[in-house]
C-alpha positions in Angstrom: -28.2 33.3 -2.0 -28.0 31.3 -5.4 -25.4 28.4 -4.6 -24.8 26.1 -7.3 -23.4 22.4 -6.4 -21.9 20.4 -9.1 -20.3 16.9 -8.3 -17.0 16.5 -8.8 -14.7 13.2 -9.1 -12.3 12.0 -6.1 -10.0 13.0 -8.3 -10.6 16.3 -8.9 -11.3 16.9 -5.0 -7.9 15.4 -4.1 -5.8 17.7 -6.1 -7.7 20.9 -4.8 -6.8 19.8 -1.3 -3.0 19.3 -0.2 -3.9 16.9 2.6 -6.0 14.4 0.0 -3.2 15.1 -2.8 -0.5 13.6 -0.7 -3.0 11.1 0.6 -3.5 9.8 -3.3 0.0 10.1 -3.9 1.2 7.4 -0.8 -1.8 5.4 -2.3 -0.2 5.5 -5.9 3.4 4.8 -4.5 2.6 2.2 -2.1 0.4 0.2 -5.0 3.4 0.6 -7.2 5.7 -0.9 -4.9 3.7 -3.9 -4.6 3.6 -4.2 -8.1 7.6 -4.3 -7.7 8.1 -6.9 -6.0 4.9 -9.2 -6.7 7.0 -10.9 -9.1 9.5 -12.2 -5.6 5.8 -13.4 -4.0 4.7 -16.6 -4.9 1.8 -16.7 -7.0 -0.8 -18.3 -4.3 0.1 -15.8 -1.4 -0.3 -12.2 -4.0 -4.2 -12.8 -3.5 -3.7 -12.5 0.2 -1.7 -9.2 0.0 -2.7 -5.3 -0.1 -0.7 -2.3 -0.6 -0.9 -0.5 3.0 0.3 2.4 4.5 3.7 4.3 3.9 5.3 6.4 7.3 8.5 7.8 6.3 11.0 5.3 5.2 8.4 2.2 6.6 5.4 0.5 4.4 3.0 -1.5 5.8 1.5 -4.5 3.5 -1.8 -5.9 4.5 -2.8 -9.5 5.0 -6.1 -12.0 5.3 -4.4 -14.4 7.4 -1.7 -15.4 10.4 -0.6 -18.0 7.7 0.0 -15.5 4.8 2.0 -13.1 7.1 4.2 -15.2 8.9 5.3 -16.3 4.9 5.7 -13.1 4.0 8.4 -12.2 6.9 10.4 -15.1 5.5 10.6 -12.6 2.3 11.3 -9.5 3.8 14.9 -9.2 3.3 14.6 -9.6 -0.5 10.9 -7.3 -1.4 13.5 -5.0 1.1 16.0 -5.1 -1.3 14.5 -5.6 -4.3 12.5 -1.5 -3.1 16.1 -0.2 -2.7 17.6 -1.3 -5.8 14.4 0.2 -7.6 15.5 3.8 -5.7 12.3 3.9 -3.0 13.2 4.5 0.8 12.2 1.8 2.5 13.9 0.5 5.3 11.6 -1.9 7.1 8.3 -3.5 5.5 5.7 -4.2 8.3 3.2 -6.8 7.9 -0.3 -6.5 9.6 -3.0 -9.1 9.7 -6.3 -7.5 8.3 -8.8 -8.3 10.5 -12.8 -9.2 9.1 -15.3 -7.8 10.3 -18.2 -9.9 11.6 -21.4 -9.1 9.2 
């Protein structure tokens, strides 16, 4: 049997398979929504924030610290609004606490 392997890019592989496609595509929306509303974030706390997760009408932003989060709920209601008047569903932003792992 004469099997030839060739690399392909990430890419490429996501948009042969329907499960990685819609994979990228909550990556590329919930990266876009960030960039939305960084603007509303002050400048000090967007270096603590990722672009997380997105389940249904809920997206999850990412944080390095108790600190950074418990700033970022004070801003909720407005990265909230700021999502709906842009046309995304999004009725509740969750904020998580990335934990390090010890090296």
């Amino acid at each position: 049997m004469n099997r030839r392997h060739h690399a392909i890019s990430l890419m490429q592989a996501a948009e042969a398979s329907p499960t990685l496609a819609r994979l990228a595509e909550l990556t590329r929306d919930s990266r876009a929504r960030l960039q939305a509303v960084e603007p509303l974030i002050p400048a000090a706390l967007r270096a603590t924030i990722t672009a997380g997760p997105i389940d249904g009408d809920t997206w999850c932003l990412l944080v390095t610290s108790t600190a950074s989060a418990a700033k970022l709920r004070q801003l909720l209601p407005s990265l909230e609004s700021a999502l709906k008047s842009r046309g995304w569903v999004c009725n509740s932003i969750r904020v998580k606490v990335q934990t390090q792992l010890a090296r």
